[in-house]
N, C-alpha and C positions, 0 to 999 in steps of 0.2 A: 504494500500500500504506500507507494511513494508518494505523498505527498508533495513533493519537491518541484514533479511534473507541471505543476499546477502554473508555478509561474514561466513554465519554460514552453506552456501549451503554443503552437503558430499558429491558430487556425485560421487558414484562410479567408479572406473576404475576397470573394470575385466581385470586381470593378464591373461598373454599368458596362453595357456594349455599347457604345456608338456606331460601329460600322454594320452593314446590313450582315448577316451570319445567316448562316444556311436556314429553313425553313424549318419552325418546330413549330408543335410534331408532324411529323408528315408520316406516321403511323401508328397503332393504338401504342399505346405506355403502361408501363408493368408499374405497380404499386406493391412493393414487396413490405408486408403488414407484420411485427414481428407478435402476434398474439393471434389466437384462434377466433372462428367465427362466431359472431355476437357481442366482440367484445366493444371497449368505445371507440379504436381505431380503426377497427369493423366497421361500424356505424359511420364516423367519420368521412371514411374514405366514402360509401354508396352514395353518400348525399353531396359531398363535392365532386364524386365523377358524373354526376348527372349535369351537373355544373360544368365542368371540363368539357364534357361532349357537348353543352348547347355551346359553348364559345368555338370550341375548336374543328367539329365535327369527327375526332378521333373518341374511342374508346377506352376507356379505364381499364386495365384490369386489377383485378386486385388478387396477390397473392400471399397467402396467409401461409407464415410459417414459423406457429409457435416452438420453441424447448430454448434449451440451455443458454438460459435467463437471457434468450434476443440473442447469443451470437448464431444461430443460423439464419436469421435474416441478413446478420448486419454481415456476412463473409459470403451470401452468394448477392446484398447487393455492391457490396466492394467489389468483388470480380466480375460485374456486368460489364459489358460493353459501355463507355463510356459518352455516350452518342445522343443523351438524354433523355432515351427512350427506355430506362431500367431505374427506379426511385426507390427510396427507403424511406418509411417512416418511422422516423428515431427519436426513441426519446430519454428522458432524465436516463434511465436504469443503463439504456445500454453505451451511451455518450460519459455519463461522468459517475455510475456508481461502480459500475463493474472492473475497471484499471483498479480501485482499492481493494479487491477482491481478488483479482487473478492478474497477477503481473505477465502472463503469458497467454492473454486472449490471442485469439487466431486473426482479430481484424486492430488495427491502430485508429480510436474512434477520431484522432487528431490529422492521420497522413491519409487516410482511405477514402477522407469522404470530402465532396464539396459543401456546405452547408448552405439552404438557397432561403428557409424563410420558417417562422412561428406558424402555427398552423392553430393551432388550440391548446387551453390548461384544461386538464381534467379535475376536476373537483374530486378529490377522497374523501371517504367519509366510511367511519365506522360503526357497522350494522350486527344489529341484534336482533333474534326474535322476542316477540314481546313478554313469552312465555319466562322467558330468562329474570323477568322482575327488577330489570334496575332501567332508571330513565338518566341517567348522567356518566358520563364518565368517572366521576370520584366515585359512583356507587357501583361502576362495574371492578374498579381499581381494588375497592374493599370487600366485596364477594371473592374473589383471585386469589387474596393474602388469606382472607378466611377459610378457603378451602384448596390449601393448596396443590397445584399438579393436577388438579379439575378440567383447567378452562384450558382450550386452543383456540388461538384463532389462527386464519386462513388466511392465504393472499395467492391472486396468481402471477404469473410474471417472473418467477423464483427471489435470488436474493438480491437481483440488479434492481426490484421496482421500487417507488416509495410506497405504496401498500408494507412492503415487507418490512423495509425501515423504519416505517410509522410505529407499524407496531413494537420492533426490537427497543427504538429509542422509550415508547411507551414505560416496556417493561422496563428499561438499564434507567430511566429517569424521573420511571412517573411510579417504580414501584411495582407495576402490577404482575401478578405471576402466571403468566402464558405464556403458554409452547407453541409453536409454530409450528403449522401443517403447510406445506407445498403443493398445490394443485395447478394442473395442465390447464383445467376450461375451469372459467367461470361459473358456468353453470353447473357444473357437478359440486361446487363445493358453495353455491346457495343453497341448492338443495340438500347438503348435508347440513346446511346451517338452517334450515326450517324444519328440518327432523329434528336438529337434537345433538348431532353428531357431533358438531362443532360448536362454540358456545359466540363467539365473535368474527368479525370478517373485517378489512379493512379491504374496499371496495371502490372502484368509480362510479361515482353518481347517476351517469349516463349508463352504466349496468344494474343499477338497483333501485332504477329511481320506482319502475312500474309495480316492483313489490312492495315500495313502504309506500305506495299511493293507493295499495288495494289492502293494506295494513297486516300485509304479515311478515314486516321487517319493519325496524324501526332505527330511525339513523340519530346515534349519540353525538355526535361532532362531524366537524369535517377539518381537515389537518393545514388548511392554508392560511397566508397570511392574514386573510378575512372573511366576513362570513360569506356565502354564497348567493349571489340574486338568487337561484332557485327555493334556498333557504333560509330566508331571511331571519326565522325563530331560530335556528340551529349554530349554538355557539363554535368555536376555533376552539383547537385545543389549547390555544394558549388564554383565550377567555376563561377556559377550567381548571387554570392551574400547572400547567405544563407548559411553560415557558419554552422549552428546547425540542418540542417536536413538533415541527414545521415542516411540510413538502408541498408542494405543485407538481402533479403529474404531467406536464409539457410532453406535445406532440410536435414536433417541429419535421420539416420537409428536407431531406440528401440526397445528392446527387453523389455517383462514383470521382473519388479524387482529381481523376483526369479529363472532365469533362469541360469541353471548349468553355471558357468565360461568358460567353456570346448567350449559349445556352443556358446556363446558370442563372442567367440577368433574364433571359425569356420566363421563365419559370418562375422565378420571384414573381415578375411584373404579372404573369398571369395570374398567381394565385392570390395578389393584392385584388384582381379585377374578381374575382371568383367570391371571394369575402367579401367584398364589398355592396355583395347581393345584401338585401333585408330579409327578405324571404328563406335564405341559406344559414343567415343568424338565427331569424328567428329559432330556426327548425332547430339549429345546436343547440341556442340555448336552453329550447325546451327539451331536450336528450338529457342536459345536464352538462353540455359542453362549454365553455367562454372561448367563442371565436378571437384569437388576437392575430391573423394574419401580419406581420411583419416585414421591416428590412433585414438583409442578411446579416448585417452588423445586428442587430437585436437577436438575433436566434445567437450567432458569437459569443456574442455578453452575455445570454442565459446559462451557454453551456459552461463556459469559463466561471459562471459565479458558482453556478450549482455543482461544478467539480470539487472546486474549492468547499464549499460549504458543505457536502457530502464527507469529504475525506475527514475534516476535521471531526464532524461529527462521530464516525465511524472508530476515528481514533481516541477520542476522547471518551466514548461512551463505550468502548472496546469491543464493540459490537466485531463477529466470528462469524465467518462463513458457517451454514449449518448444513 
């Protein structure tokens, strides 16, 4: 967990293009999704390629290829053809938690990739069923200590997401005693959390919102720096007393390392014009998503803060691969 990395990170900004560059796209474009189907980048991606296709008249595809916490998306889209017709959607876990983890990832999140724009923050928020009897965080915190070796909660994504480190820093700073379950889909492990199976889940909004709206989940907080438009009653964790666990699930938009500048600055500029729908916000935000489509410098700055601010954490609260 080098640390050290952090100020020595280059990452690129590709420069606007001024000169006219080859034609993009001049055929459909690969969306390589590093999470299984239904999840929020799931989501994300069908509602902005419907987007894509009315501007461009190419097709989205999107290819979904969950496991080992995002490095298989992020290493088959590093070795795409670099033509701007092969994309990655990357985010916090696999750009700046996973170098603290495995000094020997198979892709360099700093030399592989172009980085073209912010796409959306995910809202985290962790979910109970109601059957569990506590309505706050300090009351799920003190159920945990009182019976302990009890509760798990769940996260998917493995240990690169911030579901997972929400919950680790939870326990390393807020005390509470849960074990961590790792699950592939989403969906099998709400469903272990509406049985019983599992006693807590730290989740994206935009995946949980449909069961706490039909009440059989209930959302204790949500892990950002504020509370959420969609939830305006649902405090931060730092509102409840946990001062030090803070994440934003950021989805931001890459290109493979090599990919013309020209093309780079296309793709930004398209997906400024793609967000700037009403109609496309609306829809995220009612998913549970906050559209921030960005400059490429702004997606830079996110990854470089949240590297830095991940490692520290990580090291500080001595949080362990599990």
């Amino acid at each position: 967990m080098a640390l050290a990395c952090a100020a020595s990170m280059g990452l690129g900004v590709q420069p606007q293009a001024h000169a006219q560059g080859p034609a993009w796209p001049n055929k459909p474009v690969k969306l390589i999704i590093p999470a299984p189907g239904g999840s929020a980048g799931d989501l994300m991606a069908r509602l902005v390629g419907e987007r894509f296709t009315a501007l461009t008249g190419q097709p989205m595809i999107i290819d979904l290829r969950p496991g080992a916490d995002g490095a298989l998306a992020a290493v088959a889209a590093a070795r795409s053809e670099p033509d701007g017709h092969t994309l990655l959607l990357g985010n916090a876990g696999i750009m700046t938690v996973n170098p603290h983890f495995n000094s020997k990832l198979a892709y360099d999140p700093d030399k592989d990739f172009a980085p073209i724009s912010l796409l959306i923050n995910n809202v985290i928020v962790l979910t109970v069923r109601p059957a569990l009897g506590v309505s706050t965080v300090q009351e799920l915190v003190a159920a945990s200590r009182a019976k302990p070796g009890t509760m798990n909660y769940a996260s998917v994504g493995g240990r690169g997401g911030v579901p997972f480190l929400s919950g680790q820093l939870l326990r390393q700073q807020g005390g509470a005693d849960l074990t961590w379950v790792g699950y592939a889909s989403e969906g099998q492990a709400r469903s272990d959390l509406m049985a019983g199976q599992i006693q807590v889940m730290f989740d994206t909004l935009a995946s949980s919102l449909p069961l706490v709206q039909s009440g059989r989940l209930k959302i204790l907080t949500v892990t950002g720096g504020a509370r959420a438009p969609q939830l305006p009653q649902v405090p931060t964790l730092i509102e409840s007393g946990f001062p030090g666990v803070q994440g934003v699930g950021w989805l931001g938009l890459y290109a493979p390392a090599a990919t013309p500048a020209a093309l780079v600055a296309s793709a930004q500029q398209l997906m400024a014009r793609i967000f700037a729908n009403v109609e496309l916000r609306e829809r995220l935000l009612a998913q549970g998503m906050e559209p921030v489509a960005s400059t490429t410098e702004a997606l830079v700055g996110m990854q470089r803060g949240d590297y830095a601010k991940w490692g520290r954490l990580i090291k500080d609260a001595g949080i362990k691969p599990e």
